[in-house]
C-alpha positions as a LaTeX table, in Angstrom:
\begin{tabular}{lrrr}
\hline
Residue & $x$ (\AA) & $y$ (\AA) & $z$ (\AA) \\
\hline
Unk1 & 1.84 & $-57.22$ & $-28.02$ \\
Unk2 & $-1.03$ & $-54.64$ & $-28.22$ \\
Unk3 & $-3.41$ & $-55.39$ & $-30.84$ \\
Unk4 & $-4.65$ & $-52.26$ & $-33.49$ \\
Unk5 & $-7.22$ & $-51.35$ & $-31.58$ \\
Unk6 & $-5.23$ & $-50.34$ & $-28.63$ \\
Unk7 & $-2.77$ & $-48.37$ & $-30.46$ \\
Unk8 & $-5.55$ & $-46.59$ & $-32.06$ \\
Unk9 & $-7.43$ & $-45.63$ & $-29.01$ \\
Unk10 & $-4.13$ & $-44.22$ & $-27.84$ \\
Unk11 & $-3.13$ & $-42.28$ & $-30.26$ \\
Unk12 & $-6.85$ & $-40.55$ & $-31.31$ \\
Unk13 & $-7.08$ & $-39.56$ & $-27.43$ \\
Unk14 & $-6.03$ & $-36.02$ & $-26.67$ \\
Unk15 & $-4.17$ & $-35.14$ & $-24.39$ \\
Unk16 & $-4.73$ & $-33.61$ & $-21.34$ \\
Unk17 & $-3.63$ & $-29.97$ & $-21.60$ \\
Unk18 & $-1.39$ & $-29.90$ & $-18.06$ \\
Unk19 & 0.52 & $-32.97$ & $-19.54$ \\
Unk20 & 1.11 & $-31.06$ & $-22.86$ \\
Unk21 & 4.38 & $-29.09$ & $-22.46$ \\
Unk22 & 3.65 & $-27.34$ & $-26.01$ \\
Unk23 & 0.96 & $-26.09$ & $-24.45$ \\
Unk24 & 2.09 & $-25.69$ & $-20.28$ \\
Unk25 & 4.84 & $-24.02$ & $-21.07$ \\
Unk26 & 3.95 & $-20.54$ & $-23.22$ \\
Unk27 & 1.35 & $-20.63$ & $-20.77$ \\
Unk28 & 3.54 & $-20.19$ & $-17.33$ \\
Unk29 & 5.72 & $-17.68$ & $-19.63$ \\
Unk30 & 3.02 & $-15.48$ & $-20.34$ \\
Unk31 & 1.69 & $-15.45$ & $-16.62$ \\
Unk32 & 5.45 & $-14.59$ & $-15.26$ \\
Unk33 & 5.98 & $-12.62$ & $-18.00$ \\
Unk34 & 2.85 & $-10.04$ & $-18.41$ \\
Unk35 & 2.89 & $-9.34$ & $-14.22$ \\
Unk36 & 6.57 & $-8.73$ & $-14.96$ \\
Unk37 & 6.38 & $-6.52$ & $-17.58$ \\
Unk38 & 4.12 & $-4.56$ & $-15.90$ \\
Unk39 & 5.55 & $-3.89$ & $-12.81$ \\
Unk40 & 8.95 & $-3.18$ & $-14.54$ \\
Unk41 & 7.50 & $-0.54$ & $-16.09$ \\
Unk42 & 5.22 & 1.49 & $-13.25$ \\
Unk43 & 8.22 & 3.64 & $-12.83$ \\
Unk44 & 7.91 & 4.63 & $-16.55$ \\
Unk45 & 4.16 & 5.06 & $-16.46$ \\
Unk46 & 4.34 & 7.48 & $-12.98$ \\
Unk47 & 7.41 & 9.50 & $-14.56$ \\
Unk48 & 5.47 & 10.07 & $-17.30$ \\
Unk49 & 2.37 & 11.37 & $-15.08$ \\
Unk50 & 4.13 & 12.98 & $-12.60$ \\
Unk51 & 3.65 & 16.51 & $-14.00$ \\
Unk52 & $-0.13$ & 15.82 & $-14.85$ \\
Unk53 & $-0.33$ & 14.81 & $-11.13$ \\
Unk54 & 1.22 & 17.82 & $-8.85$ \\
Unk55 & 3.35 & 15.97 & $-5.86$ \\
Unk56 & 5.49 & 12.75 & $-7.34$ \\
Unk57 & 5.35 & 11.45 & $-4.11$ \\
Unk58 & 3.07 & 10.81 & $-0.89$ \\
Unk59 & 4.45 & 12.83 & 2.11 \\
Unk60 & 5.17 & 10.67 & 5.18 \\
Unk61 & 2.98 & 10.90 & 7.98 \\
Unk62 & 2.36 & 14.18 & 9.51 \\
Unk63 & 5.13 & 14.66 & 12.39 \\
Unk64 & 4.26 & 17.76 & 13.97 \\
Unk65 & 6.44 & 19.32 & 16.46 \\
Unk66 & 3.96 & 18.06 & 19.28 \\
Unk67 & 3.83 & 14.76 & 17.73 \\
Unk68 & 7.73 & 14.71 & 18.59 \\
Unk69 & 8.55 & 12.53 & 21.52 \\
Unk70 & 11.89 & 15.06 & 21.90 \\
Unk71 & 10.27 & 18.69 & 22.81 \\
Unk72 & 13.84 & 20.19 & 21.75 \\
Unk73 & 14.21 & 18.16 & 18.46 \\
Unk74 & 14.87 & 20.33 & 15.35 \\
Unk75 & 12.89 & 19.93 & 11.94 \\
Unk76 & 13.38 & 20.50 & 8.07 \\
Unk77 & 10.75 & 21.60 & 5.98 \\
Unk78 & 10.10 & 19.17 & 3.08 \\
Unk79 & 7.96 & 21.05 & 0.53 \\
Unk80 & 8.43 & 18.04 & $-2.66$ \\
Unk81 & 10.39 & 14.96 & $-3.79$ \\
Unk82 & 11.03 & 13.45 & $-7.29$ \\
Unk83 & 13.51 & 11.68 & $-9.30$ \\
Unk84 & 13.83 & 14.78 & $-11.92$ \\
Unk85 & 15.72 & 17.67 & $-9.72$ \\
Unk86 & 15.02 & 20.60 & $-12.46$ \\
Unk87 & 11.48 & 19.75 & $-11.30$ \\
Unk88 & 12.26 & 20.53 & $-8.03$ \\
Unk89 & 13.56 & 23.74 & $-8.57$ \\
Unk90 & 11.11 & 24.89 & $-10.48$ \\
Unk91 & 8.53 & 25.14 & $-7.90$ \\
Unk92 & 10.20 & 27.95 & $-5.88$ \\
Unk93 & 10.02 & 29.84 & $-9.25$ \\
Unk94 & 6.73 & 29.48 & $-9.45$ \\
Unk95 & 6.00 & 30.58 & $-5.64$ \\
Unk96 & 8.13 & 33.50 & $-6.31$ \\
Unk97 & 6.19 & 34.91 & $-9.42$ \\
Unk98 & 3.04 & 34.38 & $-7.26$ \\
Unk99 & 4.08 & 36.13 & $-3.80$ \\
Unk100 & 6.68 & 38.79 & $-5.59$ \\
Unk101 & 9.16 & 40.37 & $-3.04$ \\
Unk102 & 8.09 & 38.94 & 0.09 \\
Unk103 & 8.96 & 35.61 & $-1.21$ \\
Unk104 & 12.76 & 36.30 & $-0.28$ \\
Unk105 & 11.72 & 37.28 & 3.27 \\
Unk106 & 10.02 & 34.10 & 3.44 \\
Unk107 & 12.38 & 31.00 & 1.86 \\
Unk108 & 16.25 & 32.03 & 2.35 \\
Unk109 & 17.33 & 28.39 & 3.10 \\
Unk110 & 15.91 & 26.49 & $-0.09$ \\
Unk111 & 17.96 & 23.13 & $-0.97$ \\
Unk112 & 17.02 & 20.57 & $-3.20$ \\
Unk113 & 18.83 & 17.62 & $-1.34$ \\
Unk114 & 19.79 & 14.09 & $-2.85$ \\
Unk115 & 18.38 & 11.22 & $-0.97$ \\
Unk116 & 21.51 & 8.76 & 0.40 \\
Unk117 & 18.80 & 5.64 & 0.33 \\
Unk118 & 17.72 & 6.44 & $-2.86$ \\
Unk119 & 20.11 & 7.96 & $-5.16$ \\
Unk120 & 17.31 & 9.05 & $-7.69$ \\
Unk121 & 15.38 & 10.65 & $-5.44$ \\
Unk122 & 15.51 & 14.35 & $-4.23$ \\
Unk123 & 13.86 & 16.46 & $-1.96$ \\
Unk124 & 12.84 & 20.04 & $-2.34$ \\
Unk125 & 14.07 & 21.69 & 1.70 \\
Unk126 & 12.85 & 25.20 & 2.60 \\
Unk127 & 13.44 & 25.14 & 5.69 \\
Unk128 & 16.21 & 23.83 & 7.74 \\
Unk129 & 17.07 & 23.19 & 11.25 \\
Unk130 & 13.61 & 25.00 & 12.31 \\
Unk131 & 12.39 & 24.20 & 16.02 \\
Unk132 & 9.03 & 23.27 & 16.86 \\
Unk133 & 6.19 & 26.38 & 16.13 \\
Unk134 & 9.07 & 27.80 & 13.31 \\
Unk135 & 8.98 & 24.80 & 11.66 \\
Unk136 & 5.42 & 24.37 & 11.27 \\
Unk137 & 4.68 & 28.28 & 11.06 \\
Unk138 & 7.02 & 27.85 & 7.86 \\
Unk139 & 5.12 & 24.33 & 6.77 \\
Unk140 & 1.78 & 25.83 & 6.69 \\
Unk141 & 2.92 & 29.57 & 5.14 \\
Unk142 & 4.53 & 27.54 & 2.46 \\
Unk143 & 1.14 & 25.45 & 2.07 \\
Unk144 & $-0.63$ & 28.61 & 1.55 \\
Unk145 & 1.55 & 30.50 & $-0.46$ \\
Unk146 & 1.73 & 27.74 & $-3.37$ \\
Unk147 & 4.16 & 24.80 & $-2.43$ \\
Unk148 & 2.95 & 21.61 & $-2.63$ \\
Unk149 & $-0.11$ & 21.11 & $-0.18$ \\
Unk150 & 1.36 & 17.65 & 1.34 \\
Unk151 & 4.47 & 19.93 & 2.49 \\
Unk152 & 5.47 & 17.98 & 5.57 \\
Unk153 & 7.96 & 18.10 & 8.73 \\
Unk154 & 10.81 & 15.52 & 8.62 \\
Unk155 & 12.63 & 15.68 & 12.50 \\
Unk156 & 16.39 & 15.96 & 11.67 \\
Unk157 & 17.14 & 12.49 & 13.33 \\
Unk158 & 14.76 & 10.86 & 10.54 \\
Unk159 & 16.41 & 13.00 & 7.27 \\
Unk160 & 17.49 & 10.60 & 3.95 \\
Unk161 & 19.98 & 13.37 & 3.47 \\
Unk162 & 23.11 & 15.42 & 4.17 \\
Unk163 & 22.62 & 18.60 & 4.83 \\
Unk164 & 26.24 & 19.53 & 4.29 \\
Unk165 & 25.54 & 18.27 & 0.62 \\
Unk166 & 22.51 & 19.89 & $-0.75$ \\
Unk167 & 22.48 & 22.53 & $-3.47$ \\
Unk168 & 21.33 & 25.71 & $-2.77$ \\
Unk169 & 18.59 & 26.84 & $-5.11$ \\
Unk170 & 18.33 & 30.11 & $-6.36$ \\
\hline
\end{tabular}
């Protein structure tokens, strides 16, 4: 039998902090917990910045027609994505009150199409079907009349979308 001494020692130690679970455990819940809330929540956070911010999302790489490995392929014109479609069609609005008339001459195939990855997101087309020099002819007019400035070329066997689907935007 252990005499007083022992028990005391025992009992007036602390202990170690790793061997406490009163203390272990609100400690692994807040480090799962805070990264966690966090990330659950970017999409919040860049929603709410998006306007503040111009394009909602990075354009792909650049894939001009001579970047093409097929000379005959055919292109869209991607001039925007988001998860908010009014957005998207307001930017053609805006183009048009800054180019007037000629803005019709221009854009007669703008779509805002829905992504079939990503059911949220939706691109802004303005131009569809476009070979090689059309395509990027219409890419860089767009970039200079107002659309966004990361306005890219998406070859049609890469698209997230059916044409067939997409909403004409007027």
């Amino acid at each position: 039998m252990p005499d007083n001494k022992d028990q005391e020692n025992a009992s007036s130690s602390p202990a170690l902090w790793w061997q406490n679970p009163a203390i272990l455990v609100p400690i692994i819940l807040a480090l799962i917990g805070i990264p966690t809330t966090i990330i659950s929540n970017l999409d919040k956070v860049g929603q709410f910045l998006q306007p503040l911010l111009g394009s909602p999302n990075p354009a792909p790489p650049n894939l001009s027609p001579s970047n093409s490995s097929k000379s005959k392929e055919s292109f869209f014109v991607i001039a925007g994505s988001s998860q908010f479609k009014k957005d998207l069609s307001q930017y053609p609005k805006t183009v048009r009150m800054k180019i007037g008339d000629s803005f019709d001459d221009r854009y007669r195939d703008i779509k805002i199409c829905n992504s079939i990855v990503d059911h949220e997101k939706y691109y802004l087309v303005i131009g569809s079907i476009l070979l090689g020099k059309d395509a990027e002819d219409l890419k860089n007019q767009a970039k200079s009349d107002g659309f966004q400035k990361d306005t890219y070329l998406q070859p049609e066997s890469q698209i997230d979308f059916k044409p067939l689907n997409c909403q004409q935007v007027e």
